[in-house]
C-alpha positions in Angstrom: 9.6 -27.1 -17.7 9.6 -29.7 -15.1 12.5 -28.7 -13.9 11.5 -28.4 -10.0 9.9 -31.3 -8.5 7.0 -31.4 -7.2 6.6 -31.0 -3.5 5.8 -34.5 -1.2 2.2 -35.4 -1.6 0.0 -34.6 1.6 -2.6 -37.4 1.1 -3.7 -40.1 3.1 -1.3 -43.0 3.4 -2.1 -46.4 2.7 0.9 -48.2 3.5 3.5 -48.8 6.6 4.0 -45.4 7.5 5.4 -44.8 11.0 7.3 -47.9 11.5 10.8 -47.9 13.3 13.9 -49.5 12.6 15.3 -50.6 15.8 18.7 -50.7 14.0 18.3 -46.9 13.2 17.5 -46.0 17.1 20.4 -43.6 17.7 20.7 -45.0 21.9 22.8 -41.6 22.5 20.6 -39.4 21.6 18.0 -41.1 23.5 20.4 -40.6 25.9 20.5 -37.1 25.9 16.6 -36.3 25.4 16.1 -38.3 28.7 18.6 -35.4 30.5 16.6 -32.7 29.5 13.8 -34.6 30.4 14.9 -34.9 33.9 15.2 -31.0 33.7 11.6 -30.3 33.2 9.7 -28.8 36.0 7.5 -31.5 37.9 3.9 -30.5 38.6 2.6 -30.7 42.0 0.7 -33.7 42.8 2.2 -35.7 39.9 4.1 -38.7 40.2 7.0 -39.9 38.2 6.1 -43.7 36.9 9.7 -44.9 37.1 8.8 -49.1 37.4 12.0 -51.5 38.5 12.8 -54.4 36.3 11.4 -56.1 39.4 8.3 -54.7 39.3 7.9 -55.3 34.9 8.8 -58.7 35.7 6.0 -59.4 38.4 3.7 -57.8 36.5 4.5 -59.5 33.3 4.0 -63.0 35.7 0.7 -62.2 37.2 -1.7 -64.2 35.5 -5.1 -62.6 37.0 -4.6 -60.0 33.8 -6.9 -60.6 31.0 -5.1 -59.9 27.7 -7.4 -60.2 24.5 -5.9 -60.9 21.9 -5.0 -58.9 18.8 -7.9 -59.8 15.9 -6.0 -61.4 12.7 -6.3 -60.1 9.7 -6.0 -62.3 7.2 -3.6 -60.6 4.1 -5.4 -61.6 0.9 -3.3 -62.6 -2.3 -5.2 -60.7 -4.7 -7.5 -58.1 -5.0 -8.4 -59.0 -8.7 -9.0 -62.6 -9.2 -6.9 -64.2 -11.2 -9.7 -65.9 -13.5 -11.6 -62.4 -13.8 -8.5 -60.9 -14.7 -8.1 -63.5 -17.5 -11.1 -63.0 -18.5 -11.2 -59.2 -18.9 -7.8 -59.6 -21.2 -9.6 -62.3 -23.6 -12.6 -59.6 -23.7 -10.0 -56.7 -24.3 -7.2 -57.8 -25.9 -5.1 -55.3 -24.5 -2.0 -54.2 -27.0 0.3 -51.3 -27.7 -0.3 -48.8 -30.0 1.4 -45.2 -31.7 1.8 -42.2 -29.3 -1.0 -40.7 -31.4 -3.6 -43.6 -30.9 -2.5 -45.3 -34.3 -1.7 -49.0 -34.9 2.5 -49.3 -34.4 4.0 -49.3 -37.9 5.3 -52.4 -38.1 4.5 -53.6 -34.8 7.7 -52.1 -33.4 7.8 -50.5 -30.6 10.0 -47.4 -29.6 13.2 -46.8 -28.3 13.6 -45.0 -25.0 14.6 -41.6 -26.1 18.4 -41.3 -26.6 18.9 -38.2 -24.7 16.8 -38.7 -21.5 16.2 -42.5 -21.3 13.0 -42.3 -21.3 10.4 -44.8 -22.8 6.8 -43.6 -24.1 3.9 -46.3 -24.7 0.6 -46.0 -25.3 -2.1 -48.7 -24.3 -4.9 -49.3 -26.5 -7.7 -48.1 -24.1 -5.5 -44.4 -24.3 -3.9 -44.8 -21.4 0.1 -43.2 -21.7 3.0 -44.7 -20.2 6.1 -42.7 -19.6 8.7 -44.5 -17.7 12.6 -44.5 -17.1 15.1 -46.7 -15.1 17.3 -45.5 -12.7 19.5 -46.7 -9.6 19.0 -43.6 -7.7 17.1 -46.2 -5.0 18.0 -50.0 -5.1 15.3 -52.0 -5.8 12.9 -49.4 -5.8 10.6 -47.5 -7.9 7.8 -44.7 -7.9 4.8 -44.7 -10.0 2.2 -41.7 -10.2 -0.9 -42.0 -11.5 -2.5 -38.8 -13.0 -5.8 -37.4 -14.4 -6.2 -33.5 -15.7 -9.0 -32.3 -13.5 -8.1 -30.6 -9.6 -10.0 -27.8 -8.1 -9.4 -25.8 -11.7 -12.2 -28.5 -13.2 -14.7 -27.6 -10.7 -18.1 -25.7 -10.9 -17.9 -22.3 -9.8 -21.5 -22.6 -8.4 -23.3 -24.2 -4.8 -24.7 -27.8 -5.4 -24.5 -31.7 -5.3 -21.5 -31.6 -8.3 -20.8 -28.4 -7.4 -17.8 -26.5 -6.2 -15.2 -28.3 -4.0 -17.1 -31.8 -5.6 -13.6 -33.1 -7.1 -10.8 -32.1 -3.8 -13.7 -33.1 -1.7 -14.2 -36.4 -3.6 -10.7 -37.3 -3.6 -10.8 -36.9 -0.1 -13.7 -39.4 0.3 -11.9 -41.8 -1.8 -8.8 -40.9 -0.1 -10.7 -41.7 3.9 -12.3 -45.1 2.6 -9.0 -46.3 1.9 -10.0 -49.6 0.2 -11.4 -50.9 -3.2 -13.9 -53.5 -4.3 -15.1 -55.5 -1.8 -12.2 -55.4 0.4 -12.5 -54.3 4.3 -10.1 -51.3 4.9 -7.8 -53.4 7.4 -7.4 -56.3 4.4 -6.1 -53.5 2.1 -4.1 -52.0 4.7 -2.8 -55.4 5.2 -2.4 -56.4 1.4 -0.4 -53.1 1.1 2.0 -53.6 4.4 2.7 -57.0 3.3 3.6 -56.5 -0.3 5.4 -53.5 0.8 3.2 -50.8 -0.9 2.8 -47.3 0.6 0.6 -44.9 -1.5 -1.5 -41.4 -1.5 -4.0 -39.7 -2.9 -4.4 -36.1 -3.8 -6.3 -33.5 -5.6 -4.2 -30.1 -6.4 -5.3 -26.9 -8.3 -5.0 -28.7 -12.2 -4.6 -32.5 -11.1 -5.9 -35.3 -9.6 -3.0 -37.5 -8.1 -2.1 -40.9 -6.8 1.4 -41.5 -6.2 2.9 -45.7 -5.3 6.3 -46.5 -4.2 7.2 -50.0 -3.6 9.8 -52.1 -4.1 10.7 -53.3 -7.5 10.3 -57.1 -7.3 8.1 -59.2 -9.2 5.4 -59.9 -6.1 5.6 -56.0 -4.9 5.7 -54.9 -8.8 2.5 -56.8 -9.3 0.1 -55.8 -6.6 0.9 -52.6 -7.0 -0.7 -52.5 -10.7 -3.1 -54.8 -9.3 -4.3 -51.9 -6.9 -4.0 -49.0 -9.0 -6.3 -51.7 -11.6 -9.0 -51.8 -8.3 -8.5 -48.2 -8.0 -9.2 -46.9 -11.1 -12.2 -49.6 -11.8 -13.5 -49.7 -8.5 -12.9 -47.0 -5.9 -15.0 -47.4 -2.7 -17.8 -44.3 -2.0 -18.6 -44.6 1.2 -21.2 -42.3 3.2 -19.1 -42.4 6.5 -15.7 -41.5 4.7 -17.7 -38.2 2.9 -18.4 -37.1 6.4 -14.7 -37.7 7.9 -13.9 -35.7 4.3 -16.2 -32.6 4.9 -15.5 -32.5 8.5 -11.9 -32.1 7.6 -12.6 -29.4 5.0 -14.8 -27.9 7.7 -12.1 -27.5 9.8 -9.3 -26.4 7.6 -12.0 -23.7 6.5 -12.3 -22.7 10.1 -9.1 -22.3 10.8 -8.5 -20.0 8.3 -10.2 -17.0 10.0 -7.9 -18.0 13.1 -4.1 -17.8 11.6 -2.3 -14.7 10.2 -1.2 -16.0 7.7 -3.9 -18.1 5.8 -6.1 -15.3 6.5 -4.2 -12.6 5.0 -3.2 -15.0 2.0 -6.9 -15.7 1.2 -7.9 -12.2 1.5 -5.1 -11.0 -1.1 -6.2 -13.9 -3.5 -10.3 -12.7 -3.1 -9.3 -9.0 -3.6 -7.0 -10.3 -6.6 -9.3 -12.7 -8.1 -12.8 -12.3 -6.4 -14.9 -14.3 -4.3 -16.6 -15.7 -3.1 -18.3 -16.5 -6.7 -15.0 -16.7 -8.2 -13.2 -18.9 -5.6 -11.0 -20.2 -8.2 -8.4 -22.9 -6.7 -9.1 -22.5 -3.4 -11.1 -24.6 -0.9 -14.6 -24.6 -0.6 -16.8 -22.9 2.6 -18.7 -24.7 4.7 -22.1 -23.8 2.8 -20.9 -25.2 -0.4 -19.5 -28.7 1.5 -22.7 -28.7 3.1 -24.2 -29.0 -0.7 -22.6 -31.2 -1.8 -23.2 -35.1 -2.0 -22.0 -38.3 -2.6 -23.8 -39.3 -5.9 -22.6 -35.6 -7.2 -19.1 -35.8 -6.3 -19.0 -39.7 -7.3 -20.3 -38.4 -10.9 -17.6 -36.1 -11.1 -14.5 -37.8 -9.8 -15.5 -40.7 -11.8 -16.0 -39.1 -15.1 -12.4 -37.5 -14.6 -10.4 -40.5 -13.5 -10.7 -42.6 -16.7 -8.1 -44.7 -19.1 -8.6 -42.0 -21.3 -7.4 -39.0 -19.6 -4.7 -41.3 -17.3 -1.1 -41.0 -17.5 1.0 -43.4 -15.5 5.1 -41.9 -15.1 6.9 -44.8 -13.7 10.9 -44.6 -12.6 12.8 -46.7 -10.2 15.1 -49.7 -10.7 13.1 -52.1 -12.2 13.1 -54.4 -15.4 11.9 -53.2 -18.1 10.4 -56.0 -20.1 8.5 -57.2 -17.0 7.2 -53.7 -16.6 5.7 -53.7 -19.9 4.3 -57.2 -19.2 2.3 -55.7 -16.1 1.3 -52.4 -17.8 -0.2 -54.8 -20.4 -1.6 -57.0 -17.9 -3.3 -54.8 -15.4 -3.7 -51.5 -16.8 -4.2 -52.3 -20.3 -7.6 -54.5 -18.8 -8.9 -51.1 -17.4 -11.5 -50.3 -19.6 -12.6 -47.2 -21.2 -15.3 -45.3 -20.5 -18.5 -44.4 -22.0 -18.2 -40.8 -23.4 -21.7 -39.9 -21.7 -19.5 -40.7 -18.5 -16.7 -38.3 -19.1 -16.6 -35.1 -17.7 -14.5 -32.7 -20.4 -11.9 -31.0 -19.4 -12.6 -26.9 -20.5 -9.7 -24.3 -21.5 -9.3 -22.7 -17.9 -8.8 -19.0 -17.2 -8.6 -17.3 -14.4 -10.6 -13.7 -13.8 -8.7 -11.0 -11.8 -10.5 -8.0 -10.6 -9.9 -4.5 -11.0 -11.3 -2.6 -7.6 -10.1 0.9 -6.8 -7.3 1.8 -5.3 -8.5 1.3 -1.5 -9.8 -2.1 -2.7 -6.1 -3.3 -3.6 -4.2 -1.9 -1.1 -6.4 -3.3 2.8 -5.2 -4.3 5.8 -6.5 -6.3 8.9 -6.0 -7.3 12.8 -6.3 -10.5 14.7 -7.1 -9.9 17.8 -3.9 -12.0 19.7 -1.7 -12.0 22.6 1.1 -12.7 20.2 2.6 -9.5 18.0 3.4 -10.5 15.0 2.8 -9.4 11.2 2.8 -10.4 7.7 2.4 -9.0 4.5 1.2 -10.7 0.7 1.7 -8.4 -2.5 0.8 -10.3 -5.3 0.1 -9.4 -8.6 -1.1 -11.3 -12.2 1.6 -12.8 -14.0 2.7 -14.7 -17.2 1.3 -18.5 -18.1 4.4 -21.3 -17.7 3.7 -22.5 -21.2 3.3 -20.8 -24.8 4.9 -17.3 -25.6 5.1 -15.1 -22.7 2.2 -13.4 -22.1 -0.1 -15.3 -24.3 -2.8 -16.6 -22.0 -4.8 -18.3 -25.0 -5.7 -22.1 -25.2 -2.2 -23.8 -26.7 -2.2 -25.7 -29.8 -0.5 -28.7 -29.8 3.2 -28.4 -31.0 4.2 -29.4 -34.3 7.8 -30.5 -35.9 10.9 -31.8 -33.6 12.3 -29.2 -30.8 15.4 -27.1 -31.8 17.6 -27.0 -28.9 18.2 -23.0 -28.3 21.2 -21.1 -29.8 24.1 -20.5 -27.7 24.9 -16.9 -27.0 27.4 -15.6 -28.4 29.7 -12.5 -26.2 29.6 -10.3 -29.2 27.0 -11.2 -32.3 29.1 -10.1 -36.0 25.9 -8.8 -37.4 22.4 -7.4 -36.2 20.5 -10.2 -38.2 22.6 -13.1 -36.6 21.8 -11.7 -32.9 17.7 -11.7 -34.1 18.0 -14.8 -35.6 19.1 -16.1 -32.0 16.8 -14.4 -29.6 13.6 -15.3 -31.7 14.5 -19.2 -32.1 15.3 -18.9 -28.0 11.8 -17.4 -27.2 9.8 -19.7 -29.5 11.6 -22.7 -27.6 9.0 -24.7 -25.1 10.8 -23.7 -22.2 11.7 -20.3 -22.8 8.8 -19.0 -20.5 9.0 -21.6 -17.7 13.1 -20.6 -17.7 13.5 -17.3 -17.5 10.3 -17.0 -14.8 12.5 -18.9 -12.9 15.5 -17.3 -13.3 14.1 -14.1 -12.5 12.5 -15.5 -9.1 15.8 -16.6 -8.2 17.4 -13.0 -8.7 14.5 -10.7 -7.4 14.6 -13.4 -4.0 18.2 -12.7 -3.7 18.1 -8.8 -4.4 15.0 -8.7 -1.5 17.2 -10.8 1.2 19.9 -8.5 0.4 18.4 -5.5 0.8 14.6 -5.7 3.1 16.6 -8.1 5.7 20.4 -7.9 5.7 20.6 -4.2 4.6 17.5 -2.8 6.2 16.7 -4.9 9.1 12.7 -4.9 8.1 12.2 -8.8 8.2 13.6 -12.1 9.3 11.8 -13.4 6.4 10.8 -12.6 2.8 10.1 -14.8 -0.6 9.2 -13.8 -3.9 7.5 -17.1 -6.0 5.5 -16.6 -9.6 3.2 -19.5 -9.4 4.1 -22.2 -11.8 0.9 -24.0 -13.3 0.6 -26.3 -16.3 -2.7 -26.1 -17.5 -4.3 -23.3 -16.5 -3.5 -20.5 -18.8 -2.8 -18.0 -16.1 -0.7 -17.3 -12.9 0.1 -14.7 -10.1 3.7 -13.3 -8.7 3.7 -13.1 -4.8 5.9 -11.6 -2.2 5.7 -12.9 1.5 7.0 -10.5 3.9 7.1 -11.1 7.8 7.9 -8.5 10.3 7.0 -6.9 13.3 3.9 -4.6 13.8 5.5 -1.6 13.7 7.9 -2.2 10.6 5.6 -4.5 8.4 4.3 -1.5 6.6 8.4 -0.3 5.7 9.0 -3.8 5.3 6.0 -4.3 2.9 7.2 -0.7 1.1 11.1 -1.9 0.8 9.7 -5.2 -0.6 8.0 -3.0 -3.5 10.7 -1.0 -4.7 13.0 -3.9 -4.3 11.0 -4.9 -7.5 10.6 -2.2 -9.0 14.5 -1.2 -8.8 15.1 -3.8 -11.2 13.9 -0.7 -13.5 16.6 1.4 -12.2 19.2 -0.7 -10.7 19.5 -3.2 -13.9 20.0 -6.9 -13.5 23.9 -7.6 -14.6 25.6 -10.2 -16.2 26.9 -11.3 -12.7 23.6 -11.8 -11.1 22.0 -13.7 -14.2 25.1 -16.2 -13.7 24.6 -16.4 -10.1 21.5 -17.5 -10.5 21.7 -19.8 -13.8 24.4 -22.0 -11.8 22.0 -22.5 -8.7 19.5 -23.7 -10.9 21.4 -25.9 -12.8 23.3 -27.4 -10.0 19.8 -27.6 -8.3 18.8 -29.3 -11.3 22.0 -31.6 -12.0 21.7 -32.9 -8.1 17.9 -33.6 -8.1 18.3 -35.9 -10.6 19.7 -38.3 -8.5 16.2 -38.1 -6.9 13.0 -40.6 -8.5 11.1 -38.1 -7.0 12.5 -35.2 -9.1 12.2 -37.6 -12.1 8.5 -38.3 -11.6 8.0 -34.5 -12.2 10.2 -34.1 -15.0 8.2 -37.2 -16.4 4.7 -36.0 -15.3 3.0 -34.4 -18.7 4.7 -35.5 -21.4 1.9 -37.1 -23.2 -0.8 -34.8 -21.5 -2.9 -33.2 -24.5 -4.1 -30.6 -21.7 -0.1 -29.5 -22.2 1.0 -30.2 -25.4 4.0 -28.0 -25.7 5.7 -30.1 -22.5 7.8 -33.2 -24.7 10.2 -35.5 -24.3 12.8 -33.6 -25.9 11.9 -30.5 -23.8 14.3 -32.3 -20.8 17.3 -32.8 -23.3 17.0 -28.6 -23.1 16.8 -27.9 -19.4 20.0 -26.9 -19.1 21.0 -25.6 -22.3 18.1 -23.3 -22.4 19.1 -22.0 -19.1 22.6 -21.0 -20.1 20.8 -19.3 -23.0 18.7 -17.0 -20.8 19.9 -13.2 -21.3 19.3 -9.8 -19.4 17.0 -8.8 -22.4 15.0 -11.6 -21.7 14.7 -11.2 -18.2 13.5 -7.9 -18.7 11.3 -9.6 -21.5 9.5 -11.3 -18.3 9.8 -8.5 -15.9 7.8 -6.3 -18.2 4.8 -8.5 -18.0 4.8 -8.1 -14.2 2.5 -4.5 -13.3 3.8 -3.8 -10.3 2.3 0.1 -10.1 0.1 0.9 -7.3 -2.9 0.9 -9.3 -2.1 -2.8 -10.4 -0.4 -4.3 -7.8 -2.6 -5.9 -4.4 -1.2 -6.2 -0.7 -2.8 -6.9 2.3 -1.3 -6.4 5.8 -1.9 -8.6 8.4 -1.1 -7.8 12.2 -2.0 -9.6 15.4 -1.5 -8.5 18.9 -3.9 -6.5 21.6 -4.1 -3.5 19.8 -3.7 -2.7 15.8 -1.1 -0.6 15.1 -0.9 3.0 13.3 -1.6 2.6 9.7 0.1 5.6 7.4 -2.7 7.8 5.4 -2.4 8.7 1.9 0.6 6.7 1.5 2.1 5.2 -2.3 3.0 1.4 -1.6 6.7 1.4 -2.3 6.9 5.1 -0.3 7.5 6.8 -3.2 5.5 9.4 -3.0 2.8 11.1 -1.0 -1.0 11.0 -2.6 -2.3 8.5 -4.8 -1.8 9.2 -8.9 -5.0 10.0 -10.8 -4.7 8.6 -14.1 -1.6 6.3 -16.0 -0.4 9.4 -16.8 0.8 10.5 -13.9 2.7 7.2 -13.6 4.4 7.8 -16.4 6.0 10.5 -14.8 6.1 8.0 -11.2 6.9 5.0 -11.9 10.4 5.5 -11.4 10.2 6.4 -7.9 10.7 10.2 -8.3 8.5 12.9 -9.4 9.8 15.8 -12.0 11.8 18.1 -9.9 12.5 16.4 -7.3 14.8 13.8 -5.4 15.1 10.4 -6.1 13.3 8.3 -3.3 15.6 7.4 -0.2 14.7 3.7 -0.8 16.1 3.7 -4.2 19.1 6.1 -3.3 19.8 3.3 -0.8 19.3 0.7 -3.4 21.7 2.2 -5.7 24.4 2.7 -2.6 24.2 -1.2 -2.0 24.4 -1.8 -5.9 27.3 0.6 -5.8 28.8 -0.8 -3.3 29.0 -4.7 -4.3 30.0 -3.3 -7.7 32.2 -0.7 -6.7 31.5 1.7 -9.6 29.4 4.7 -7.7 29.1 6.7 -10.8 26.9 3.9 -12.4 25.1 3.3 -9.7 23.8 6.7 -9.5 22.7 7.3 -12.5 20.5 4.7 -12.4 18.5 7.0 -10.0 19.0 9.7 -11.5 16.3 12.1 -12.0 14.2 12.7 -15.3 15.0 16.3 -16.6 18.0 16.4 -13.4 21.6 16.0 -14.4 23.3 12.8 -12.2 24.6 13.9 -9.1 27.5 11.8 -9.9 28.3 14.1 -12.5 
């Protein structure tokens, strides 16, 4: 929906990062870190370099010190020449044209959307424009530059253009950290000076460059000028693959060494396979080792043209003189060749279906530290197109209808169906109730695995929200310590699959519809929140994300009902035979592992067919008790709503009158 912004970008910066503000030095709390410095326990042998002003000032006098001094760096004016420039736009003739490619009728351009002030353009090389004004930051402004491609658009095969060819690439780009001609330290200059800080990125679906600068006419310019030098001519340099794989290398290493990555990537290979379906994650060191320059140059290349870029700009900036530059710089970028284009292929992801002892695995690191996590994860429901529909989308014809508001009591059966099929046929009727539901299962397994039971300090529940990919995962991280992780891991289970039993009410839908929208109202005040929402809306790759789908954000949330909570719930397989955990522990020794243990605890052999879940799936078997864990579930329930009764029939046991009763 593009209703949660996307996280800060981790790439490599280009611009003044790290300088201080003497006016922002806080002196007393200098102050105070110097006290607790004096508290530290002195080595022996060490000695404490305390100089007096005396000895600064004959130091700073003795003139037997040799002192080179710092080389200049000259800041160049442009990266583009002015008369090449020129010359490109009397070859091109950049103009505007229809969102669908088509010359403007009329000539006239659009109106920024009346609802969400946003503006759409299209250049004549294909490259889409989506930008809006804001004065959430005084003379400031964001720009992203994006291109479908990420580690979901590599080969899943060892080679020169092989897997790990477009994160790597980036990365190469990314460490040269210059265009054209330019030495590194004149870009790095060009960028300080016109006050330009910028990263570069590859994610699972995307590759990423994000600008901020300030929103004058100087700043304003170079900044198109660069992303013009970027896109054109990107520097491949042999030293800066090296620097790239190395870092790889290392991250890939590390894995092995920390709890947690370890026991996340193992979850995702038992979930999804490996390692010849490494989907979305990072390459080993083998397939780095294959790769090459000329192979990852081909790839990158063939993604990041005018074609497949969109460019989502927001800040406080003039409009007109936006256009001008868009015009100017980006409309000169040229298209490419379609022999140059890599395509961009429908993407699904493959999840495996091992036995039993293949889903359910844990491991130990070998530690002086005891510590312990736990990842149960699970397939789950695309972001975009009906619920549960993981086939390529088509693109989205007619104008949105905003969804019905609910009504408290419908007058007729055929009014009440009329509602709840134009809801779930709205864009963001998926994307909204996947989030909704997150917000209540992570409050339900707070509640219960760490305030009630005292199993964890920590424990999320997130349903992985991708745009392109048709396909996504639910995962629950757990942490705890070695001797509770596996209760803390079974209490997380039935904590989801309570929801069966202990049924979502009106109050906790509410609960969670007004964090989100207050979430939502107070993030945009944020560019960086706005970028996202902007980010898409003239991607073909998602063609069911529009403008008119962030007039609906809210609305569509206040729409949401149990049913259709339990609509998405359903699509979640959370029994033993679907579900996957892994356990991770670290410490000298590994602890004792139960035998012939249900995940959840709810019963005490594994079940040999569906069948037998039928009968198990609500945490008891035919004669007997309910579970403890959802007796205690239901007492909790019962006691925040104070109506015991209900609560226990909601445990209550097939073919067994309620105890209540």
């Amino acid at each position: 929906a593009g209703s949660i912004a996307p996280p800060p970008r981790a790439g490599a910066s280009l611009g003044a990062a790290g300088h201080i503000d003497v006016d922002q030095v806080d002196l007393a709390e200098l102050e105070e870190a110097s006290k607790l410095i004096d508290d530290v326990e002195i080595p022996e042998g060490a000695i404490k370099f305390d100089p007096s002003p005396r000895d600064i000032a004959r130091v700073l006098s003795d003139t037997s010190y040799s002192v080179e001094p710092v080389k200049h760096v000259p800041c160049p004016q442009h990266l583009l020449p002015p008369a090449e420039l020129d010359a490109k736009i009397a070859a091109l003739k950049p103009s505007w044209k229809a969102l669908d490619g088509q010359d403007l009728p009329g000539g006239v351009l659009s109106a920024p959307d009346e609802f969400s002030g946003v503006t759409q353009r299209r250049l004549s090389n294909g490259m889409r424009i989506n930008y809006r004004t804001t004065d959430n930051e005084s003379n400031g402004m964001l720009i992203r530059l994006i291109a479908p491609g990420g580690r979901a658009s590599e080969k899943l095969e060892t080679g020169p253009d092989g897997f790990g060819a477009v994160v790597v690439g980036v990365r190469t780009i990314s460490e040269a950290g210059t265009v054209g001609e330019w030495p590194r330290d004149q870009t790095e200059v060009f960028c300080i000076t016109n006050l330009i800080n910028c990263a570069l990125e590859s994610d699972e679906e995307n590759i990423v460059m994000d600008f901020h600068c300030a929103a004058d006419d100087a700043s304003m310019a170079a900044t198109f000028e660069l992303i013009h030098m970027f896109v054109e001519h990107p520097v491949w340099d042999e030293e800066a693959m090296r620097r790239a794989k190395t870092a790889f290398a290392s991250s890939c290493r590390s894995v092995a060494k920390s709890l947690e990555k370890e026991t996340a990537e193992r979850v995702m290979v038992n979930m999804m396979g490996g390692p010849e379906q490494r989907q979305l994650r990072d390459p080993t060191e083998e397939e780095l080792d294959a790769l090459t320059l000329e192979g990852m140059k081909r790839t990158v290349t063939g993604l990041m043209h005018a074609g497949a870029l969109e460019v989502n700009v927001v800040g406080d900036f003039d409009a007109v003189k936006l256009e001008a530059l868009l015009l100017r710089f980006l409309g000169t970028v040229e298209p490419r060749p379609a022999d140059k284009i890599v395509p961009i292929q429908h993407v699904s992801l493959h999840t495996c279906d091992p036995p039993f002892e293949g889903r359910h695995q844990s491991w130990h690191l070998p530690d002086s530290d005891e510590r312990a996590v736990a990842y149960i994860a699970g397939p789950a429901p695309p972001r975009w197109g009906p619920l549960g529909s993981a086939e390529p989308l088509q693109p989205w014809v007619g104008p949105v209808e905003p969804p019905p508001v609910p009504m408290v009591a419908y007058p007729n059966p055929a009014l009440r169906q009329q509602h709840l099929e134009a809801r779930r046929k709205h864009p963001l009727y998926t994307s909204c109730v996947l989030m909704l539901l997150v917000e209540i299962i992570n409050s339900r397994l707070f509640t219960t695995v760490r305030d009630s039971l005292g199993l964890t300090y920590d424990v999320s529940f997130e349903v992985s929200l991708l745009d392109r990919v048709r396909a996504g995962w639910f995962s629950v991280h757990v942490t705890s310590q070695p001797d509770k992780i596996h209760d803390a891991l079974d209490a997380s289970v039935r904590v989801l699959r309570d929801i069966e039993t202990s049924p979502i009410n009106r109050r906790e839908l509410q609960r969670a519809r007004t964090t989100l929208v207050s979430r939502h109202e107070s993030e945009l005040k944020d560019n960086t929140y706005w970028l996202g929402l902007l980010t898409h809306l003239q991607n073909p790759h998602v063609p069911w994300k529009n403008v008119q789908c962030l007039r609906d954000i809210k609305a569509m949330y206040e729409s949401v009902t149990v049913e259709d909570l339990y609509n998405a719930y359903s699509q979640l397989q959370l029994h033993d035979d679907k579900l996957f955990t892994h356990i991770g522990t670290s410490g000298k020794a590994a602890p004792f592992a139960p035998d012939e243990r249900l995940v959840g605890g709810i019963g005490s052999s594994k079940p040999s067919d569906a069948s037998d879940w039928a009968a198990q799936g609500d945490g008891a078997t035919p004669g007997a008790l309910p579970s403890p864990m959802a007796l205690f579930t239901a007492m909790v329930a019962a006691a925040q709503s104070l109506t015991l009764k209900k609560a226990m029939q909601q445990v209550q046991v097939p073919g067994k009158k309620s105890t209540a009763e």
